[in-house]
C-alpha positions as CSV (number, residue, x, y, z in Angstrom):
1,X,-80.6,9.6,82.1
2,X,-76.9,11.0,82.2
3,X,-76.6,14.6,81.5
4,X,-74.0,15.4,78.7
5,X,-71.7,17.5,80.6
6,X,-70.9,21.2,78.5
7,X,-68.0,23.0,80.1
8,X,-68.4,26.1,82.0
9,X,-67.2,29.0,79.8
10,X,-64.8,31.5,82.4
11,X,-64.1,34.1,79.7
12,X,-67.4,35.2,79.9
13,X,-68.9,35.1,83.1
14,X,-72.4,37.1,82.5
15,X,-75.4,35.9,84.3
16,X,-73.6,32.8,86.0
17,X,-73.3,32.6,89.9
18,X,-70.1,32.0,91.4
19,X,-70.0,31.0,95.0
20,X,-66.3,31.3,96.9
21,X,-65.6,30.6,100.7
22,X,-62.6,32.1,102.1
23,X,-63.3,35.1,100.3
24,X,-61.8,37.7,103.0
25,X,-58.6,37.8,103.3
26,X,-56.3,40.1,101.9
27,X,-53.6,39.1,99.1
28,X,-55.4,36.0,99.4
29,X,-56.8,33.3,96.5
30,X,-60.4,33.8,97.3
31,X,-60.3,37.6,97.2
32,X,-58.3,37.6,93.8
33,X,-60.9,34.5,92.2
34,X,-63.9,36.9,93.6
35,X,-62.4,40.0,91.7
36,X,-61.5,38.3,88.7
37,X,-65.1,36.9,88.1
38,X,-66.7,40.2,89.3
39,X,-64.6,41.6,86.3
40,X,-66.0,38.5,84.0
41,X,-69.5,40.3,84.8
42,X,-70.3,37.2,87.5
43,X,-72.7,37.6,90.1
44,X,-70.9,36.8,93.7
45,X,-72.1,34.8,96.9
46,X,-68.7,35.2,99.0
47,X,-68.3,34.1,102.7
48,X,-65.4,34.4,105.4
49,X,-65.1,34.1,108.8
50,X,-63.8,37.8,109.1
51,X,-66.4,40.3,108.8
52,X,-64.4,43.5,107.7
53,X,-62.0,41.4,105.4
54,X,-64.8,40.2,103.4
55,X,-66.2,43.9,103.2
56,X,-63.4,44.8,101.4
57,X,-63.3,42.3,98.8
58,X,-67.1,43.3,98.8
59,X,-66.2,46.6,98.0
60,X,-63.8,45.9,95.4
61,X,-66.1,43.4,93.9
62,X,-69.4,46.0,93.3
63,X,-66.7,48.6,92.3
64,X,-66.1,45.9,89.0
65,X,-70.4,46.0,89.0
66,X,-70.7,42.8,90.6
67,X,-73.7,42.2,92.4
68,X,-72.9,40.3,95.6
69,X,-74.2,38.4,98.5
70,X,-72.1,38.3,101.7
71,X,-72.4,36.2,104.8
72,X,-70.2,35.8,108.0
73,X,-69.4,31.8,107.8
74,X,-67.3,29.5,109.7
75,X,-67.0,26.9,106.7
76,X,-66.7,24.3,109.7
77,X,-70.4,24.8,110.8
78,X,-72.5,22.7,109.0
79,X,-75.5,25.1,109.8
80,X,-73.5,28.1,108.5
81,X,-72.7,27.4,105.5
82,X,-76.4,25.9,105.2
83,X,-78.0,29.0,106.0
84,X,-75.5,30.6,103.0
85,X,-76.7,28.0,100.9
86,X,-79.9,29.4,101.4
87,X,-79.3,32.6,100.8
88,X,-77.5,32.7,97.9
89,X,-80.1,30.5,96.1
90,X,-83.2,32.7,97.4
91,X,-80.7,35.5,95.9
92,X,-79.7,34.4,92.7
93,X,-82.0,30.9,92.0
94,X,-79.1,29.2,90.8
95,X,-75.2,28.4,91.3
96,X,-72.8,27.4,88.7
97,X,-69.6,27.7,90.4
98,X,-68.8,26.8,93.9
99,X,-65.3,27.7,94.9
100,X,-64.3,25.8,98.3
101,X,-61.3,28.0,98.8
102,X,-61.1,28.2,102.6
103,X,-58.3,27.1,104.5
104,X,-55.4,27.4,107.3
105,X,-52.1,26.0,107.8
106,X,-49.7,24.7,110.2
107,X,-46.0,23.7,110.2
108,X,-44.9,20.7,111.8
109,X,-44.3,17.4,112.1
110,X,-46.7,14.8,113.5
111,X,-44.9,14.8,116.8
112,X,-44.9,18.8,117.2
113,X,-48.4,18.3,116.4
114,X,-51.1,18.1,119.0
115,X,-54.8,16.3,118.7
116,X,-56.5,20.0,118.7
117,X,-54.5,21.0,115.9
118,X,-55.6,18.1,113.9
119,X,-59.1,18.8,114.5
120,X,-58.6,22.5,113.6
121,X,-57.1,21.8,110.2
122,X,-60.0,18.8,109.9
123,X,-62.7,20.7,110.4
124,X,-62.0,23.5,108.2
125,X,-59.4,22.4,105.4
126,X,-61.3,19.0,104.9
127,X,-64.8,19.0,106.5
128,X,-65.2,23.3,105.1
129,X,-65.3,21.5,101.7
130,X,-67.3,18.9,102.8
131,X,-69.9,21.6,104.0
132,X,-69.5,23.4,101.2
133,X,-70.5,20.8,98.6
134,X,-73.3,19.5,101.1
135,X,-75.1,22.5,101.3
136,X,-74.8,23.7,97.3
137,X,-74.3,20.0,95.4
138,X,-78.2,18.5,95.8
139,X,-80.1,22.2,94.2
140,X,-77.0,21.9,91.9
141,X,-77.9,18.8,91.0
142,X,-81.4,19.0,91.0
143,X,-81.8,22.1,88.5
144,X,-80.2,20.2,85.5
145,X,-78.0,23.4,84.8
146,X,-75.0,21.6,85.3
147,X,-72.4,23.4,87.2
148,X,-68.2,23.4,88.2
149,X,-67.3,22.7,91.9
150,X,-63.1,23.9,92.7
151,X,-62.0,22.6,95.3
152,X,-58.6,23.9,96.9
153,X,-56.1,21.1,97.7
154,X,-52.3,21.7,97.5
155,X,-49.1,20.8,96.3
156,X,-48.6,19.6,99.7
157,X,-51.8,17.5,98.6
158,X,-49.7,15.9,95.5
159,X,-46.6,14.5,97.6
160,X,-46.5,14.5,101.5
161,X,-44.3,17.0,103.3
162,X,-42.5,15.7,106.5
163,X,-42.9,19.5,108.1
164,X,-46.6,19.7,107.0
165,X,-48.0,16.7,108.2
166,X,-51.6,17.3,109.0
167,X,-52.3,19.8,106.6
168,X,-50.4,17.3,103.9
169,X,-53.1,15.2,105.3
170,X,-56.2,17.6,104.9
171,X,-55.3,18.1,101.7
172,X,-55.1,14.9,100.3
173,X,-58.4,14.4,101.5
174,X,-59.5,17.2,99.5
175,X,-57.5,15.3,96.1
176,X,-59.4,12.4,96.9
177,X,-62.4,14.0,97.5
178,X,-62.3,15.4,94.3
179,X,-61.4,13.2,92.2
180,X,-64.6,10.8,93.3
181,X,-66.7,13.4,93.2
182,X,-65.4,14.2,89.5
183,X,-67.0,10.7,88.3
184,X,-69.8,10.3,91.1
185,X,-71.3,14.2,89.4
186,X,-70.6,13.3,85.8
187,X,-74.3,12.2,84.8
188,X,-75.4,15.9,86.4
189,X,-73.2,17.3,83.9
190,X,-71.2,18.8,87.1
191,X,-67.2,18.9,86.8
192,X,-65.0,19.5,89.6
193,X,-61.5,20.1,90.1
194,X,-59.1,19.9,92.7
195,X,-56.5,22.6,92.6
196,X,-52.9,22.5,94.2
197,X,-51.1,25.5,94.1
198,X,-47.2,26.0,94.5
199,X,-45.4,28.4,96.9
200,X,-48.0,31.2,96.4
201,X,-47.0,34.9,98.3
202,X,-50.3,34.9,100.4
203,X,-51.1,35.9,103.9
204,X,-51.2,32.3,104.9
205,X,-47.4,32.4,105.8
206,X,-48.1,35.1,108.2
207,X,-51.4,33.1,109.9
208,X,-50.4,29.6,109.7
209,X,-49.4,28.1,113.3
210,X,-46.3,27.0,114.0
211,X,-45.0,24.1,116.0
212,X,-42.0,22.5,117.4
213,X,-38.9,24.0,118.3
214,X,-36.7,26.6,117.5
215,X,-37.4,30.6,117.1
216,X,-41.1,31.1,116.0
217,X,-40.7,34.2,114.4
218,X,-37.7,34.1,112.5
219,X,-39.1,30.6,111.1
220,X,-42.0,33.0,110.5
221,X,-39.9,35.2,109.1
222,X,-37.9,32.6,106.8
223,X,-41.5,31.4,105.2
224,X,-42.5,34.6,104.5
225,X,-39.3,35.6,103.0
226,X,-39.4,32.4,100.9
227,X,-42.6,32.7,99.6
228,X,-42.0,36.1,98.6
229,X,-38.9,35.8,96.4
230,X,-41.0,32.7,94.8
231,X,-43.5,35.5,93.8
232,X,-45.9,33.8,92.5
233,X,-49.2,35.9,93.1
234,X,-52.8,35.1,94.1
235,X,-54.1,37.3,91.3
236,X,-52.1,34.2,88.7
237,X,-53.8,31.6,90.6
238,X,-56.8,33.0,90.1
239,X,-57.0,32.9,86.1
240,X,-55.2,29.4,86.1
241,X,-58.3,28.4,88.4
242,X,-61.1,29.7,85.6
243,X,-58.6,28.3,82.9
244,X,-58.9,24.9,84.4
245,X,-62.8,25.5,84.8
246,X,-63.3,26.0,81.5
247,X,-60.9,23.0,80.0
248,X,-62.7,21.1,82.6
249,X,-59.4,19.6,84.2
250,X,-59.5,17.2,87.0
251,X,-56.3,18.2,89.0
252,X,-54.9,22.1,88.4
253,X,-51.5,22.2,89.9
254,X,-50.3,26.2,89.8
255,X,-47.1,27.0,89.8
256,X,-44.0,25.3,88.5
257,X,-42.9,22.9,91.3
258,X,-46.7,21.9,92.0
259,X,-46.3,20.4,88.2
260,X,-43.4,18.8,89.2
261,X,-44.5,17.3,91.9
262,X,-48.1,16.2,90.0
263,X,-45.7,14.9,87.4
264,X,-43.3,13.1,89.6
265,X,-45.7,11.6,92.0
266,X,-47.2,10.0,89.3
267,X,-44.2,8.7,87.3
268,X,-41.3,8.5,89.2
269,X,-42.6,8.1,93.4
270,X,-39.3,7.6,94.7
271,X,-37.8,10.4,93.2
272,X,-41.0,12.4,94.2
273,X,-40.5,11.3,97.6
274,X,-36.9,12.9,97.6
275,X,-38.1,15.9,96.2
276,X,-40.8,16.5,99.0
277,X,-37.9,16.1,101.6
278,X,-36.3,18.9,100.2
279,X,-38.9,21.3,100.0
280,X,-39.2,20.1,103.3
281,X,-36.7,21.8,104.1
282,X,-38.3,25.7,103.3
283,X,-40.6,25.1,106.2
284,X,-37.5,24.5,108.6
């Protein structure tokens, strides 16, 4: 019999379990999602692949009187992120949220792009989230308790970007992924949502590989210089990420061009198309 889904309420966040990958890294989404439900009372299962950045947010997190479970997980490790599966659900007995926020990035096009790169970006932007929901989904489905799974995509995940191909390609892996999980989970009363921020002022701009030609680090220097006079901040990602929990959308874009282009894309493609060639441009 299909479960009647009731939506996850994010003002509150007392007694639920909230699971987020990625959680590390500093001025980073997964930190500032971790720290705003530690201060909605949640109790945390965070992972990340760097040790000492995720025992900072753990830090942070108990100083808000969060109770949290860490592990050291590489999200593209099917066996890693099974054991934290595990582990959180011996912890806690249950999961309501699962947060698939891990990610990298490169700038390039497909010919400044080589077949390891690919695989990088595969294995952790798409297959992390694949993990992710592998290891958590069936126990989520199984207890009846319904549940939300957010799953990070990207603007670049809305309309293709000519300087971004393989991560524009992870990422609309992770729409589509999302959007058939969204009506495969319905009867478990599970919603998920794919969110695609904007230009957000995170430490990806100073980890993301670069390829092609051209002066590395001043294009290094460019992006991060554009992404910091956007100024949009993790820490407003972060609430319109549990505001889109709790009205239960299907696709969150954050951030005003990411609206554009989720409005465009779907209305007017051709325009949408000349719009992505422009923004193109940023990454140049």
């Amino acid at each position: 019999m299909a479960r009647t889904q009731s939506r996850l309420k994010t003002a509150d966040l007392t007694d639920r379990v909230v699971v987020v990958t990625g959680a590390g890294a500093g001025s980073g989404i997964g930190r500032e999602i971790a720290l705003l439900c530690a201060r909605r009372h949640a109790h945390l299962a965070l992972c990340d692949i760097d040790e000492a950045a995720l025992a900072g947010t753990t830090e942070m997190a108990e100083k808000r009187g969060a109770e949290v479970l860490t592990s050291r997980v590489d999200v593209s490790d099917v066996e890693s992120m099974t054991r934290f599966a595990h582990a959180t659900f011996e912890r806690f007995g249950r999961v309501d949220m699962l947060v698939n926020n891990a990610g990298v990035g490169l700038v390039g096009g497909f010919l400044e792009t080589d077949v390891k790169d690919w695989q990088w970006l595969i294995d952790i932007n798409l297959m992390g989230v694949v993990h992710g929901c592998d290891a958590f989904l069936p126990t989520m489905a199984e207890s009846g308790r319904g549940g939300h799974i957010v799953n990070l995509s990207s603007a670049a995940g809305l309309l293709a970007n000519p300087q971004l191909t393989a991560y524009s390609a992870t990422k609309f892996a992770v729409l589509g992924l999302s959007e058939a999980l969204r009506m495969e989970l319905k009867p478990h009363g599970i919603g998920v949502t794919a969110v695609c921020p904007g230009i957000i002022n995170t430490a990806i701009t100073q980890n993301s590989r670069i390829r092609g030609g051209g002066d590395v680090d001043e294009r290094r220097r460019h992006l991060e210089s554009t992404y910091q006079k956007r100024g949009y901040t993790p820490e407003r990602v972060a609430k319109n990420i549990l505001r889109a929990v709790e009205r239960n959308r299907a696709v969150a874009p954050v951030a005003a061009e990411a609206h554009v282009m989720y409005v465009l894309s779907r209305t007017v493609p051709p325009l949408a198309r000349w719009l992505a060639a422009r923004v193109a441009e940023l990454s140049k």
